[in-house]
N, CA, C and O atoms as a GROMACS GRO file, in nm:
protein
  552
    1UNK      N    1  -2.869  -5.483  -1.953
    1UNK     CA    2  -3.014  -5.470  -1.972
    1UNK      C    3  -3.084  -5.454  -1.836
    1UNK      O    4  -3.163  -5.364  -1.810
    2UNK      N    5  -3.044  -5.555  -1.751
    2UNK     CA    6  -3.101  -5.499  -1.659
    2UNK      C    7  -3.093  -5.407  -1.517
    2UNK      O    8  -3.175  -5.413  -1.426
    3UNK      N    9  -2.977  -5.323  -1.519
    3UNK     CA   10  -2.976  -5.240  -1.494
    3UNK      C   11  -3.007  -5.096  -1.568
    3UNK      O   12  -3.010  -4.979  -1.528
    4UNK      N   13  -3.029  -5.158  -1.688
    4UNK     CA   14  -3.092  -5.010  -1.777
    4UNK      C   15  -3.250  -5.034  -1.686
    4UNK      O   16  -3.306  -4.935  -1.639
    5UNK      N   17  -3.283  -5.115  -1.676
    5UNK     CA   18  -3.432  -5.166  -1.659
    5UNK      C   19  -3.452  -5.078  -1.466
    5UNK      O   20  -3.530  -4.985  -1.446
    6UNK      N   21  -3.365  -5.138  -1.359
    6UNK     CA   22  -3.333  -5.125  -1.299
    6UNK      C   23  -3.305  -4.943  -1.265
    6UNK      O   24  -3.339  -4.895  -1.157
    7UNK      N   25  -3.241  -4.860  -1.375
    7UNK     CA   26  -3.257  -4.709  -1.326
    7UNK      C   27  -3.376  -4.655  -1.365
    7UNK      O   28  -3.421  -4.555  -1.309
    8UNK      N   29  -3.451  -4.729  -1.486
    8UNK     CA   30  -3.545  -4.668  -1.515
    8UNK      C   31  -3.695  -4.702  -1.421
    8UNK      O   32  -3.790  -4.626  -1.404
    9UNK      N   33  -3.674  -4.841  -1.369
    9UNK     CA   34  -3.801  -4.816  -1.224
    9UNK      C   35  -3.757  -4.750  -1.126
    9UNK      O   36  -3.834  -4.702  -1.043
   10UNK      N   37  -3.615  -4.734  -1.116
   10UNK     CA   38  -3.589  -4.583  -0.950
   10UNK      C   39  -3.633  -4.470  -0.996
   10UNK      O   40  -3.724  -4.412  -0.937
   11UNK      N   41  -3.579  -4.421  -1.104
   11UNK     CA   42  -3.618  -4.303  -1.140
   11UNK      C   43  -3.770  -4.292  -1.153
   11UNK      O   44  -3.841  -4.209  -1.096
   12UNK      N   45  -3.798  -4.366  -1.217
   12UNK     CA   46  -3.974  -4.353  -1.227
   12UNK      C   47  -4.070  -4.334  -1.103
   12UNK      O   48  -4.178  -4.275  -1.101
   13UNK      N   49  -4.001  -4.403  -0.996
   13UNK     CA   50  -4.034  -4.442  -0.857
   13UNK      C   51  -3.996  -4.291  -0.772
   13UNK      O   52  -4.067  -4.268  -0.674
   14UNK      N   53  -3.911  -4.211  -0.799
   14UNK     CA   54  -3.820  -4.098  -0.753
   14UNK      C   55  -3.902  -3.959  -0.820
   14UNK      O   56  -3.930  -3.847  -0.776
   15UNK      N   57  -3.920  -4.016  -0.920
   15UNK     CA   58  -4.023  -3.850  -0.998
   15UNK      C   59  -4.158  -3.863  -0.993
   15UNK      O   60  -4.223  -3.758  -0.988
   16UNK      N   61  -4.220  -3.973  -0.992
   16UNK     CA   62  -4.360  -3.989  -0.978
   16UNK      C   63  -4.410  -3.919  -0.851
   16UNK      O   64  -4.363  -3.945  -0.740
   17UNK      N   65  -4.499  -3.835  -0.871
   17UNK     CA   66  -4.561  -3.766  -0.771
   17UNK      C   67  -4.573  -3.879  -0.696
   17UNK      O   68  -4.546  -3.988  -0.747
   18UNK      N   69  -4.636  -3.862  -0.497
   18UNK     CA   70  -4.667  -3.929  -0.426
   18UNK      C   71  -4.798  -4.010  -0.443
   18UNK      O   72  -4.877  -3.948  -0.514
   19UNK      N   73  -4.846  -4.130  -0.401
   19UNK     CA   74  -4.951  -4.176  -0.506
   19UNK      C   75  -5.038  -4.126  -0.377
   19UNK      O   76  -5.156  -4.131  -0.412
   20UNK      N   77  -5.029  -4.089  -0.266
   20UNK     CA   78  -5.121  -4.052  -0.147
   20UNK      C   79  -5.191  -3.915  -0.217
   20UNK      O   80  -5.311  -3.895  -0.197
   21UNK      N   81  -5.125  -3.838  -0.286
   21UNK     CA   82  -5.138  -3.738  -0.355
   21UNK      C   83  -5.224  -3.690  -0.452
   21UNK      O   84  -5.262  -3.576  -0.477
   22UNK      N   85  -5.251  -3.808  -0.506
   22UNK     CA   86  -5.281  -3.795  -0.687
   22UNK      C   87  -5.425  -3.882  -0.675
   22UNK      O   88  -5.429  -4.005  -0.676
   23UNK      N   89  -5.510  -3.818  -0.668
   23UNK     CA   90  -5.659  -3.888  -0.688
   23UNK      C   91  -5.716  -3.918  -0.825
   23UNK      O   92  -5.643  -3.914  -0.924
   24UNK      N   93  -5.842  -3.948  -0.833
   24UNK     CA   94  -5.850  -3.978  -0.975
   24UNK      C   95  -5.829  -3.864  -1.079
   24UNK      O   96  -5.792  -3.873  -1.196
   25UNK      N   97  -5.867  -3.739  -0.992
   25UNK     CA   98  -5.902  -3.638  -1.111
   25UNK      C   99  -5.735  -3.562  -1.090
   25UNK      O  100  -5.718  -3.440  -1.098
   26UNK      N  101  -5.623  -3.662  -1.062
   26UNK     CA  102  -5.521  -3.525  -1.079
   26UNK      C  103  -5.424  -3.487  -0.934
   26UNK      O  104  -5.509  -3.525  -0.853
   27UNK      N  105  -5.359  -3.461  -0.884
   27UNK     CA  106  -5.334  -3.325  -0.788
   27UNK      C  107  -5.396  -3.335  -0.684
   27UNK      O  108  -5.492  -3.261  -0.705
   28UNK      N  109  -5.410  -3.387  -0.556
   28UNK     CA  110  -5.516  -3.308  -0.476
   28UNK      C  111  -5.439  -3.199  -0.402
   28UNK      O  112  -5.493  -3.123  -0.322
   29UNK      N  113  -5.335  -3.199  -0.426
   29UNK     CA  114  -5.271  -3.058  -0.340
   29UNK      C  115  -5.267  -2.950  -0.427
   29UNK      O  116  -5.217  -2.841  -0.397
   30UNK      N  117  -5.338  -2.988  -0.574
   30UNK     CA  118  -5.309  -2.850  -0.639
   30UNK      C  119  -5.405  -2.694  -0.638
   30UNK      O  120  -5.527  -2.687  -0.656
   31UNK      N  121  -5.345  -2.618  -0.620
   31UNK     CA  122  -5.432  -2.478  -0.589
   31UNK      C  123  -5.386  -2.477  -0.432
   31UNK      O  124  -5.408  -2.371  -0.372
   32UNK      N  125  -5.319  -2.590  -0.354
   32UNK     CA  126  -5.245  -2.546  -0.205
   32UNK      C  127  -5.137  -2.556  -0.211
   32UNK      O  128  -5.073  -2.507  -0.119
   33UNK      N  129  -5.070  -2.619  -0.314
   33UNK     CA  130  -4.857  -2.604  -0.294
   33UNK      C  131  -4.850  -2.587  -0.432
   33UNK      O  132  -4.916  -2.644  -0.519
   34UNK      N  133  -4.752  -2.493  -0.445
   34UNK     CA  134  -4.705  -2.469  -0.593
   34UNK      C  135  -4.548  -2.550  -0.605
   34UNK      O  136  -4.472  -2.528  -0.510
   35UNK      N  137  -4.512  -2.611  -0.679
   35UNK     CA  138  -4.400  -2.621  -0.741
   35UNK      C  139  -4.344  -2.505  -0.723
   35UNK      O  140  -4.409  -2.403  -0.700
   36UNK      N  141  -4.136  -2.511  -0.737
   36UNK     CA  142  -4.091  -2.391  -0.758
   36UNK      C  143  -4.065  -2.355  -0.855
   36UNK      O  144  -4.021  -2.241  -0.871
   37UNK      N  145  -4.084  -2.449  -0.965
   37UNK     CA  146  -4.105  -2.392  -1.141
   37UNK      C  147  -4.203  -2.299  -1.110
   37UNK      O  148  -4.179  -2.179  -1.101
   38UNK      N  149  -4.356  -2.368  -1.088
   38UNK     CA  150  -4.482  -2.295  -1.134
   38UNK      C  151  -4.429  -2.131  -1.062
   38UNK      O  152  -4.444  -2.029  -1.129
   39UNK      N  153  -4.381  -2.128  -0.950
   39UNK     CA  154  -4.357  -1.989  -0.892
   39UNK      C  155  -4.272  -1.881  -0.975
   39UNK      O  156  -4.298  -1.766  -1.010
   40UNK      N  157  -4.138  -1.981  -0.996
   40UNK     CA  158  -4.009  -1.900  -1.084
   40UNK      C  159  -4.066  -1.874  -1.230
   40UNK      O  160  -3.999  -1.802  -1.304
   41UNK      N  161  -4.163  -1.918  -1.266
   41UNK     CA  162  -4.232  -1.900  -1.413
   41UNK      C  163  -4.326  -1.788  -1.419
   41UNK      O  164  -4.341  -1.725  -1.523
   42UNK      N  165  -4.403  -1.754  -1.289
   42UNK     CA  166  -4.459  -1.647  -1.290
   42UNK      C  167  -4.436  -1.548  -1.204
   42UNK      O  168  -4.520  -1.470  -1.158
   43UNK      N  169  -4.282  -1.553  -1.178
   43UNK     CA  170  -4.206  -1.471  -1.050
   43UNK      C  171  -4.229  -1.299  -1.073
   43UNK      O  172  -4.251  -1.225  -0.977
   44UNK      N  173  -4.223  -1.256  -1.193
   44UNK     CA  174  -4.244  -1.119  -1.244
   44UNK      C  175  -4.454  -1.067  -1.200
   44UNK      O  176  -4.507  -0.976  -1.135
   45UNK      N  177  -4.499  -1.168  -1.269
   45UNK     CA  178  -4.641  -1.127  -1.227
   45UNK      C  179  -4.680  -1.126  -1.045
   45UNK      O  180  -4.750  -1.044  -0.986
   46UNK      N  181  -4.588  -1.278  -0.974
   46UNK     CA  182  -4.591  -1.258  -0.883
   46UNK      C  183  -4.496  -1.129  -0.779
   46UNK      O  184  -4.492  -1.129  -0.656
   47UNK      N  185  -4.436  -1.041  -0.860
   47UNK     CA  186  -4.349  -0.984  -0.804
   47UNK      C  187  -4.250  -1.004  -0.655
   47UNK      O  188  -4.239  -0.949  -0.545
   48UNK      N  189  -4.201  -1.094  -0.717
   48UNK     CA  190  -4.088  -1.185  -0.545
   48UNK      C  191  -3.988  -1.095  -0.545
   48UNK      O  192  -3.926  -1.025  -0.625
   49UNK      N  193  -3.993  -1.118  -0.440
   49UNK     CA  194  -3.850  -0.998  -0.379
   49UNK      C  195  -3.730  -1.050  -0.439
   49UNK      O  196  -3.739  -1.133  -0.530
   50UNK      N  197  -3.602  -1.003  -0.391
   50UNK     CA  198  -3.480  -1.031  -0.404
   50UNK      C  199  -3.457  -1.172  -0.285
   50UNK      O  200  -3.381  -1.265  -0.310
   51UNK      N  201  -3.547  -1.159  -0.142
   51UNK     CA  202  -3.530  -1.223  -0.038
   51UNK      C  203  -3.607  -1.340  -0.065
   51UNK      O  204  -3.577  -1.452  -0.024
   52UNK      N  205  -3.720  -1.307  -0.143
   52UNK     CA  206  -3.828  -1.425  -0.163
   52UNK      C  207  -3.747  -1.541  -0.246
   52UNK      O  208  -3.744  -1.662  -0.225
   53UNK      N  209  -3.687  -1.467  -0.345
   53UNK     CA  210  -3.622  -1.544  -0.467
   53UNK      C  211  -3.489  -1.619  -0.420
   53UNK      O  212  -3.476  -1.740  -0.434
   54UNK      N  213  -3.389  -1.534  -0.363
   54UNK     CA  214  -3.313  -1.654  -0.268
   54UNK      C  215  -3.354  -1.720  -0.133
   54UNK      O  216  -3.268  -1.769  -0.061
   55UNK      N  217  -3.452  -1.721  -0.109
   55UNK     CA  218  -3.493  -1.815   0.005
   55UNK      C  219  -3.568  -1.892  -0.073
   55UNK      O  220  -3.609  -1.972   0.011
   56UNK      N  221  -3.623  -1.930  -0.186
   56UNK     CA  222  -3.702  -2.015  -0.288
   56UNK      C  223  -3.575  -2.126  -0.332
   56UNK      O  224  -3.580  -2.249  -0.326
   57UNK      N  225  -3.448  -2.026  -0.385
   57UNK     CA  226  -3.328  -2.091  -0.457
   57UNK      C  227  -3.270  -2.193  -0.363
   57UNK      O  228  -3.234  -2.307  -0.391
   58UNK      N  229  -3.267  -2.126  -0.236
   58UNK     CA  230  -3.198  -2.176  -0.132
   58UNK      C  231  -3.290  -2.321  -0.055
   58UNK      O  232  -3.228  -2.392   0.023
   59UNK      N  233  -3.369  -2.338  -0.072
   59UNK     CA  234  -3.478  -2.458  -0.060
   59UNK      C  235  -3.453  -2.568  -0.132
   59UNK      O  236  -3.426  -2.682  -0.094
   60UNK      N  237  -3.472  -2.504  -0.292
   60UNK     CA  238  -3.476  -2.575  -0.396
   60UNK      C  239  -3.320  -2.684  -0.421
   60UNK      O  240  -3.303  -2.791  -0.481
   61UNK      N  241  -3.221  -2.590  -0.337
   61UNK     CA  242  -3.074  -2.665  -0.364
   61UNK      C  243  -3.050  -2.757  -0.259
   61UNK      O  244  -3.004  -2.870  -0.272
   62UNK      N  245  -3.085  -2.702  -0.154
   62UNK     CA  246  -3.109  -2.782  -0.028
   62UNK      C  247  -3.190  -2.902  -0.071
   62UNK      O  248  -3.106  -2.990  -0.057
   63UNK      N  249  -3.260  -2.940  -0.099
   63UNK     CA  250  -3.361  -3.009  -0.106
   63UNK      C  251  -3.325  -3.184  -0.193
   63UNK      O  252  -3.335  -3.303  -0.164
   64UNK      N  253  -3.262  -3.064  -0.358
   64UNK     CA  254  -3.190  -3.126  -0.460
   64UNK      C  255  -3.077  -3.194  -0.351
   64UNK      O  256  -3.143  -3.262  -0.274
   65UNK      N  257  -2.981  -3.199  -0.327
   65UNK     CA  258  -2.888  -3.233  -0.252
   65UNK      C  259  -2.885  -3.329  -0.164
   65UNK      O  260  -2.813  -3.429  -0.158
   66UNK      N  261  -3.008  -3.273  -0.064
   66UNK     CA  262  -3.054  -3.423   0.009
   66UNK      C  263  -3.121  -3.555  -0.047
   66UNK      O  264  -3.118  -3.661   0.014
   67UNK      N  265  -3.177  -3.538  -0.160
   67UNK     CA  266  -3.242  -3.601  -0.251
   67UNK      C  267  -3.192  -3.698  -0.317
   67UNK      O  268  -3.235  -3.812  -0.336
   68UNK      N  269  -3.071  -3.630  -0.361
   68UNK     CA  270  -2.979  -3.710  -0.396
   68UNK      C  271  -2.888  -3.850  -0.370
   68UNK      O  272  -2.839  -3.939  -0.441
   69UNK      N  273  -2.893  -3.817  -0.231
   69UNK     CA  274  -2.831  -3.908  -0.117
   69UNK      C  275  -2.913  -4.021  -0.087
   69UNK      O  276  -2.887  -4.137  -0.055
   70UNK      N  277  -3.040  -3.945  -0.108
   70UNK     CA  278  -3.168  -4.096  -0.105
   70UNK      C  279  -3.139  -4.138  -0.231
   70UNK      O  280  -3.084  -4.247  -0.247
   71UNK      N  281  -3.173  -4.059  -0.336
   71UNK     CA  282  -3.167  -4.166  -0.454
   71UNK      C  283  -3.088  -4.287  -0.493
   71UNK      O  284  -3.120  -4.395  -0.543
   72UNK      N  285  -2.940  -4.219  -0.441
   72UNK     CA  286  -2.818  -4.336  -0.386
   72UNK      C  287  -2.879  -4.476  -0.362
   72UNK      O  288  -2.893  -4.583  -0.421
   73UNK      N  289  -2.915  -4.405  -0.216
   73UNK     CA  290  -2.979  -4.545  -0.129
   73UNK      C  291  -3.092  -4.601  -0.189
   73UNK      O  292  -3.100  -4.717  -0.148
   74UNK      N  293  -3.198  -4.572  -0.278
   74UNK     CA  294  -3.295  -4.650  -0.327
   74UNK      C  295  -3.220  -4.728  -0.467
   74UNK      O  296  -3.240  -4.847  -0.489
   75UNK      N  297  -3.167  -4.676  -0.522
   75UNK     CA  298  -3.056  -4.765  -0.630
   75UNK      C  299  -3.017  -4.890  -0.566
   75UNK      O  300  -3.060  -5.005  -0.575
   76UNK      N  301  -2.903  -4.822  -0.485
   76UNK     CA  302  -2.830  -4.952  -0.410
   76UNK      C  303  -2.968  -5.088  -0.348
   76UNK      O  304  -2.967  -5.209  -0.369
   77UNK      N  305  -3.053  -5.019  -0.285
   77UNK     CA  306  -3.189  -5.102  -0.262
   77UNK      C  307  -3.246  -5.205  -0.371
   77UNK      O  308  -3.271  -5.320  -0.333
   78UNK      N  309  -3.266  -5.172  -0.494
   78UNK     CA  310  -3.296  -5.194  -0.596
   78UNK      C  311  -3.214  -5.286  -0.673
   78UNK      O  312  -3.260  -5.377  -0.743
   79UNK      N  313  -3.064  -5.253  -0.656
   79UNK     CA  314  -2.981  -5.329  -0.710
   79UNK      C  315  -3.008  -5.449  -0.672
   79UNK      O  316  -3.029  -5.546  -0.745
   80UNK      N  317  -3.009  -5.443  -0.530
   80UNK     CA  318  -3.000  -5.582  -0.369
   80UNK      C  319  -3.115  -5.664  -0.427
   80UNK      O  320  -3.094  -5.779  -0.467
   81UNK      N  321  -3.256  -5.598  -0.433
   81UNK     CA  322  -3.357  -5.675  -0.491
   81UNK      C  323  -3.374  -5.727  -0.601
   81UNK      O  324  -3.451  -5.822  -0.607
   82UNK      N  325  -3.311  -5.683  -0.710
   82UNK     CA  326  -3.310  -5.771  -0.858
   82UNK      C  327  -3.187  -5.879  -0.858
   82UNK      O  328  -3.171  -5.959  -0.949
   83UNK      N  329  -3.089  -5.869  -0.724
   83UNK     CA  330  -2.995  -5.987  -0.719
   83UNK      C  331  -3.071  -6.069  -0.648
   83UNK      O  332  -3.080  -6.178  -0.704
   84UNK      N  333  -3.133  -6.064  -0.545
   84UNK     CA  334  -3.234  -6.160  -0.458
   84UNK      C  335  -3.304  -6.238  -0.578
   84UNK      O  336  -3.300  -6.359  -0.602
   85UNK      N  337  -3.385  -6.113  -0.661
   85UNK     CA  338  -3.501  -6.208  -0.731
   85UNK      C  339  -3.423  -6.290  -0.867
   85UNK      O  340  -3.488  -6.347  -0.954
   86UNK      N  341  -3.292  -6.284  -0.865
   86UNK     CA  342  -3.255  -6.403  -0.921
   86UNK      C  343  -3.191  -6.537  -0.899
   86UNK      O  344  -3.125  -6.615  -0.968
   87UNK      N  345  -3.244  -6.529  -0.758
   87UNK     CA  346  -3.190  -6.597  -0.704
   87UNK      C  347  -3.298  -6.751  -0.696
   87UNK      O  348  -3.412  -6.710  -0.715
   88UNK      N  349  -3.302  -6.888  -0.678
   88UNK     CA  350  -3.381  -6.978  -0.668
   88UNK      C  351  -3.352  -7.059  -0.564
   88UNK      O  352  -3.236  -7.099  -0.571
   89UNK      N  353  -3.409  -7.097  -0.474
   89UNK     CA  354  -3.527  -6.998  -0.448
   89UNK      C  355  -3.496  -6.845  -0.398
   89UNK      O  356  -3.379  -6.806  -0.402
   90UNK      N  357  -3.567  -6.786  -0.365
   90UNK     CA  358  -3.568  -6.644  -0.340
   90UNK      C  359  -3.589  -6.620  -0.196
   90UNK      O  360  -3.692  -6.660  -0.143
   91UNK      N  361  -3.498  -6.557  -0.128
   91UNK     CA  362  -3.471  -6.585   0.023
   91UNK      C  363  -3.538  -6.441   0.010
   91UNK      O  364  -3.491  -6.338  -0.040
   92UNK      N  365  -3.712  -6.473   0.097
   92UNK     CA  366  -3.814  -6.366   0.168
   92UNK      C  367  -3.752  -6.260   0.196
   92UNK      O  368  -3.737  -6.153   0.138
   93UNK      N  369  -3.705  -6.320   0.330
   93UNK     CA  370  -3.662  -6.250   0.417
   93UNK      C  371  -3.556  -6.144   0.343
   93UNK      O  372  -3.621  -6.045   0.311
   94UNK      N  373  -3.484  -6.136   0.323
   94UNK     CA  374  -3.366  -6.055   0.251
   94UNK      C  375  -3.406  -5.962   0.156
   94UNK      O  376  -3.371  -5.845   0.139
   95UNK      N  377  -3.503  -6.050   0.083
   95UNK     CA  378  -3.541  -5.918  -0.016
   95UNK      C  379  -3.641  -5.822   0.026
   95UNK      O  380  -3.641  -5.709  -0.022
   96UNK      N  381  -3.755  -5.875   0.142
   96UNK     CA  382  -3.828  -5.782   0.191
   96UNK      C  383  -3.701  -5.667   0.298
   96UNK      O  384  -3.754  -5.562   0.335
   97UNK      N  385  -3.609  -5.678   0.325
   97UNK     CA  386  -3.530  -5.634   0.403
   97UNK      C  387  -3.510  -5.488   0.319
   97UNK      O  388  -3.550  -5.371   0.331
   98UNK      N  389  -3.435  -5.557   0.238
   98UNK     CA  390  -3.437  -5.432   0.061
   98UNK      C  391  -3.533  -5.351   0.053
   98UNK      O  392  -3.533  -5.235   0.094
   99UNK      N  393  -3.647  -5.425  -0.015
   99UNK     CA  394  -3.768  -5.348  -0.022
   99UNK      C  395  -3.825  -5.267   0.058
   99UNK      O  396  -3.916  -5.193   0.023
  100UNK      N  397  -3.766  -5.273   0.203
  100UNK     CA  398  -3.816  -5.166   0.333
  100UNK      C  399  -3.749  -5.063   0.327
  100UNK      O  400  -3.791  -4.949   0.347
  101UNK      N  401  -3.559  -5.116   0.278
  101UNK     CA  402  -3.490  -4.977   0.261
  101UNK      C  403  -3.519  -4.886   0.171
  101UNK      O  404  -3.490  -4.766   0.175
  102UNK      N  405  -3.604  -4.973   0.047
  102UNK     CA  406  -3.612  -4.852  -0.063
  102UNK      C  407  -3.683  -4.764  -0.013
  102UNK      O  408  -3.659  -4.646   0.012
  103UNK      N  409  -3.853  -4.881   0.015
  103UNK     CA  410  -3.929  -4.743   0.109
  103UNK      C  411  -3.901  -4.638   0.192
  103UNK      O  412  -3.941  -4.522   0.194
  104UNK      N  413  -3.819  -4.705   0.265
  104UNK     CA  414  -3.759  -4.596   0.345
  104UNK      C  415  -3.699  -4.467   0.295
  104UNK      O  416  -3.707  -4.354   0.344
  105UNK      N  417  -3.641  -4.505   0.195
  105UNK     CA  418  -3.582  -4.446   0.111
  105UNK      C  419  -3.663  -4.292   0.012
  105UNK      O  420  -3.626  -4.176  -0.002
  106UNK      N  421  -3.754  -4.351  -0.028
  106UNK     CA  422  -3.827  -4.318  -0.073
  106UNK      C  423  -3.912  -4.220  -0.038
  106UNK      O  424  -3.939  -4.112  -0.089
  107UNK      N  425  -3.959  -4.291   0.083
  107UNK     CA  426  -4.059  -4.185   0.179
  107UNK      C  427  -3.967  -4.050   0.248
  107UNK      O  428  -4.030  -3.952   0.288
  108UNK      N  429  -3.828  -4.052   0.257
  108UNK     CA  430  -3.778  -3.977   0.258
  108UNK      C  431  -3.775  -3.840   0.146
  108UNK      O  432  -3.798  -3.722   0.173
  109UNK      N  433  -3.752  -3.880   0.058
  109UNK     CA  434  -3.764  -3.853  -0.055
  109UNK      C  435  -3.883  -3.671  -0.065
  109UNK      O  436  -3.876  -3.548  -0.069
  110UNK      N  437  -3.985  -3.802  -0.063
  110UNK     CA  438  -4.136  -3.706  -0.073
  110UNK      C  439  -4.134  -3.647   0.072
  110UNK      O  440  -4.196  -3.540   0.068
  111UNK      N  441  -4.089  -3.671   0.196
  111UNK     CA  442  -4.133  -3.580   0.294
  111UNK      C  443  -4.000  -3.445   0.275
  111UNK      O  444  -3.999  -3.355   0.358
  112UNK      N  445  -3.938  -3.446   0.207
  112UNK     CA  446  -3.827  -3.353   0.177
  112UNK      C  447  -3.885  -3.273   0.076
  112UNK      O  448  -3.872  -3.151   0.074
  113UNK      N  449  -3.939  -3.327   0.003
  113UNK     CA  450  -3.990  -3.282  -0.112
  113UNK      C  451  -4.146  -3.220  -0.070
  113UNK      O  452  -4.185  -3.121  -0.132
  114UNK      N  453  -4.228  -3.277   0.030
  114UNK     CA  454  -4.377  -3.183   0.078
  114UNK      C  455  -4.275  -3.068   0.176
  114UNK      O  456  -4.296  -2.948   0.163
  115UNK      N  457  -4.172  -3.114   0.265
  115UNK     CA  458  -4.172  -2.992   0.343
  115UNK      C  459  -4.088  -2.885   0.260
  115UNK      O  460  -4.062  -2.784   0.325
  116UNK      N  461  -4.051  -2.886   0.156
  116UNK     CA  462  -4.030  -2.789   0.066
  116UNK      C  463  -4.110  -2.681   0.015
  116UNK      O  464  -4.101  -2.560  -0.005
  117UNK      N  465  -4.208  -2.795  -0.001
  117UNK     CA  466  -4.360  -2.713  -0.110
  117UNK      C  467  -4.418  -2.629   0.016
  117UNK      O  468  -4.489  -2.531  -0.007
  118UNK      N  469  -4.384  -2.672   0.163
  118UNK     CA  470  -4.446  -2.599   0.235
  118UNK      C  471  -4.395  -2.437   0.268
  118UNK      O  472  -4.448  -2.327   0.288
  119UNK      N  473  -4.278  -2.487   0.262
  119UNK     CA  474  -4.139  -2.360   0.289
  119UNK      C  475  -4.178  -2.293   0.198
  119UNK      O  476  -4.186  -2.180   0.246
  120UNK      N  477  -4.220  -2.288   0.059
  120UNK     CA  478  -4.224  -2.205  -0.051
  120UNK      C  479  -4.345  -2.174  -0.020
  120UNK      O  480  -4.350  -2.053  -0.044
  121UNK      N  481  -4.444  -2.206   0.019
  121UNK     CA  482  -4.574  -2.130   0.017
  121UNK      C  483  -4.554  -2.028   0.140
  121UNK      O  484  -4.608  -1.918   0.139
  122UNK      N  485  -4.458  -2.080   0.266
  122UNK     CA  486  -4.497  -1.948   0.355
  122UNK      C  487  -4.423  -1.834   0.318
  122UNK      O  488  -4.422  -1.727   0.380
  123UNK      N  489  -4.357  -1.863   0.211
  123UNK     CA  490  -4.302  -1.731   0.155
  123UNK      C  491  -4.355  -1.637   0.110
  123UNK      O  492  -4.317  -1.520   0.124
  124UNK      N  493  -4.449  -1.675   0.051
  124UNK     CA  494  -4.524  -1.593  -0.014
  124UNK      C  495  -4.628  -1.539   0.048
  124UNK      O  496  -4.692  -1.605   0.131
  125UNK      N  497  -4.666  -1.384   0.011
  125UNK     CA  498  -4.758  -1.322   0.040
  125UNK      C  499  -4.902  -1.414  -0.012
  125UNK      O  500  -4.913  -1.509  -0.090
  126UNK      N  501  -5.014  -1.329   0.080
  126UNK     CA  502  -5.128  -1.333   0.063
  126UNK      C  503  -5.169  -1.317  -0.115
  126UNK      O  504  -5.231  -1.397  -0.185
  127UNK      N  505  -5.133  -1.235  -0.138
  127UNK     CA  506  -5.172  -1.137  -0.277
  127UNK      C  507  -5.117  -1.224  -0.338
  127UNK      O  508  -5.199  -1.308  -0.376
  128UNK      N  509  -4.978  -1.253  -0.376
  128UNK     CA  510  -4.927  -1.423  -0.455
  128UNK      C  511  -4.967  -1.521  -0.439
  128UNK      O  512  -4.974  -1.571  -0.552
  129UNK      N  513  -5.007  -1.600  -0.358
  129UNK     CA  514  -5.073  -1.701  -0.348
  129UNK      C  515  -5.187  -1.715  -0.365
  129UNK      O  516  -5.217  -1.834  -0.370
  130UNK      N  517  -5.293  -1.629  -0.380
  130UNK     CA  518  -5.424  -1.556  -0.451
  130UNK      C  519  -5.409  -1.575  -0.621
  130UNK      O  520  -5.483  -1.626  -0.705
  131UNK      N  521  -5.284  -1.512  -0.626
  131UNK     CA  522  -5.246  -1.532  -0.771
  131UNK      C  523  -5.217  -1.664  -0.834
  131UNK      O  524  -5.256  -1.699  -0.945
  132UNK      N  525  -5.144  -1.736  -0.749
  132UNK     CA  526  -5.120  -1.894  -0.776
  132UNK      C  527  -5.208  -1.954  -0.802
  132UNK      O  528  -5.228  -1.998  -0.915
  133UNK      N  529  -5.292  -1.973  -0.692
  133UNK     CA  530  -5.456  -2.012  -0.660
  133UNK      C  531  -5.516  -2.024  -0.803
  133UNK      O  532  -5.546  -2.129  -0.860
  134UNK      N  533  -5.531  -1.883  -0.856
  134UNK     CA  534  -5.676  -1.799  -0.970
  134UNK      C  535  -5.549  -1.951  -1.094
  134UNK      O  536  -5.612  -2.051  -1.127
  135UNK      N  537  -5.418  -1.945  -1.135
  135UNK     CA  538  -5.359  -2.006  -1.220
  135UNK      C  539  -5.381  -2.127  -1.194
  135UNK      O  540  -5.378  -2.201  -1.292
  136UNK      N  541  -5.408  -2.186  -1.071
  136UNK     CA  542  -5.402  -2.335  -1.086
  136UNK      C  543  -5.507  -2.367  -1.097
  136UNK      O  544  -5.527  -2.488  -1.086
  137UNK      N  545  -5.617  -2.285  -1.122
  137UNK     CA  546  -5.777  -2.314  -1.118
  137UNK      C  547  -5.795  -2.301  -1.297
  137UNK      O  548  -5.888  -2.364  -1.346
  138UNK      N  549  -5.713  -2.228  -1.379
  138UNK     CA  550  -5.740  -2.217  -1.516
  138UNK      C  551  -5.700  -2.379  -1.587
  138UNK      O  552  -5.714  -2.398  -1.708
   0.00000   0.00000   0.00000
């Protein structure tokens, strides 16, 4: 049980947009970084090259991959902290130790994940990203 409990706050913690990110109304980066769904979904209207489309793919795997390796480490983090907090008393020190790696962990995570969104936007032309823009405004 409680490691069911246990993957389901990493993961939640791992997909949740950045909360620096997300204001009340939503997105504040939206209409300036696209996802590489939102791109590969309208890749035909946006007309992407052959070069655009594997330098998008080639991000996206890169990215996945390193990602991965954190997620590792915020698990293992996570694990460390739900053995601490059953512990009586609960030795501070040790579990804040944890809790720094997840962050750490974590913040990795999302700066892999913004300098992605950035890589994919300089890919794109003027005229596509115009186009992105007019979609993320509907």
């Amino acid at each position: 049980m409680r490691n069911g409990i246990l993957v389901v706050l990493a993961t939640a913690m791992l997909t949740a947009g950045p909360s620096w990110a997300q204001g009340e109304k939503g997105d504040v980066f939206k209409g300036k970084l696209f996802p590489p769904n939102v791109i590969l979904e309208h890749q035909a209207e946006l007309k992407l090259s052959k070069q655009q489309f594997t330098a998008i793919k080639k991000s996206v795997v890169e990215v996945q991959a390193n990602v991965a390796e954190h997620e590792w480490d915020v698990r293992e983090a996570y694990q460390n902290i739900m053995i601490e907090l059953d512990k009586a008393p609960i030795d501070e020190d040790t579990t804040l130790e944890y809790v720094h790696a997840a962050l750490l962990a974590e913040n990795q995570v999302k700066k892999q994940q913004m300098a992605m969104l950035i890589r994919l936007k300089n890919l794109l032309t003027d005229e596509q990203l115009a186009y992105l823009e007019a979609i993320q405004k509907e």
